[in-house]
N, C-alpha and C positions, 0 to 999 in steps of 0.2 A: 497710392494707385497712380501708376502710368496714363500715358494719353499715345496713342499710334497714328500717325503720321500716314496716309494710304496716297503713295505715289505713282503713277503712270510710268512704268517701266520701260515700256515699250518706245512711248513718246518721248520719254526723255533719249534715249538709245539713237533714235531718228532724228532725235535731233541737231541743227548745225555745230553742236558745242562738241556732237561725238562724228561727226564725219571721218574724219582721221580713220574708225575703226572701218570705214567702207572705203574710203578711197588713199588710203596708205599703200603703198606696191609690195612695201617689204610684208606686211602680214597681210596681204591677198585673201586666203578664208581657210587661214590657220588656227582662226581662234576658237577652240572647243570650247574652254569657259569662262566667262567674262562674271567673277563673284562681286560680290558691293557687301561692303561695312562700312561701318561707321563709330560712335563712341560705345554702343553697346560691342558689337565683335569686339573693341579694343580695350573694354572695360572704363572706362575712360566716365561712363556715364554716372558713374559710382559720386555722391556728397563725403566730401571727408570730413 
Protein backbone atom coordinates (compact mmCIF):
# COMPACT_ATOMS: atom_id res chain seq x y z
CA UNK A 1 0.00 0.00 0.00
CA UNK A 2 1.14 3.57 -1.12
CA UNK A 3 1.22 6.63 0.85
CA UNK A 4 0.15 10.33 -1.25
CA UNK A 5 1.98 13.01 -0.76
CA UNK A 6 -0.96 16.20 -1.00
CA UNK A 7 0.91 19.33 -2.43
CA UNK A 8 -0.24 22.95 -2.80
CA UNK A 9 -0.09 23.55 -6.34
CA UNK A 10 -0.99 26.72 -6.58
CA UNK A 11 1.58 27.86 -3.97
CA UNK A 12 4.25 26.12 -5.32
CA UNK A 13 3.37 27.78 -8.99
CA UNK A 14 3.60 31.30 -7.16
CA UNK A 15 6.34 30.82 -6.01
CA UNK A 16 10.00 32.61 -6.36
CA UNK A 17 11.43 29.30 -7.64
CA UNK A 18 8.72 29.54 -10.70
CA UNK A 19 8.78 33.27 -11.40
CA UNK A 20 10.47 32.66 -14.60
CA UNK A 21 6.92 31.35 -15.78
CA UNK A 22 5.34 35.13 -15.12
CA UNK A 23 8.03 37.28 -15.79
CA UNK A 24 10.02 35.52 -18.75
CA UNK A 25 9.12 38.08 -22.06
CA UNK A 26 9.65 35.26 -24.40
CA UNK A 27 6.71 33.07 -23.09
CA UNK A 28 4.47 36.15 -22.13
CA UNK A 29 0.97 34.02 -21.60
CA UNK A 30 1.70 31.27 -24.06
CA UNK A 31 1.49 28.74 -21.76
CA UNK A 32 -1.82 26.67 -22.22
CA UNK A 33 -0.40 23.71 -20.15
CA UNK A 34 1.97 23.44 -17.60
CA UNK A 35 1.80 19.18 -16.79
CA UNK A 36 4.03 17.78 -13.61
CA UNK A 37 5.33 14.10 -13.26
CA UNK A 38 7.32 12.63 -11.63
CA UNK A 39 8.60 8.79 -10.86
CA UNK A 40 5.16 7.39 -11.02
CA UNK A 41 4.35 9.28 -14.94
CA UNK A 42 8.01 7.78 -15.40
CA UNK A 43 7.57 4.57 -14.10
CA UNK A 44 10.61 4.84 -12.27
CA UNK A 45 8.66 4.25 -8.83
CA UNK A 46 8.65 0.62 -9.68
CA UNK A 47 11.20 -2.03 -6.77
CA UNK A 48 13.06 -4.23 -9.03
Amino acid sequence: MGFWIVMDFKKLMNSEEYDFLRTNERLGNRIMLLGLGGSYSYGTNNAW
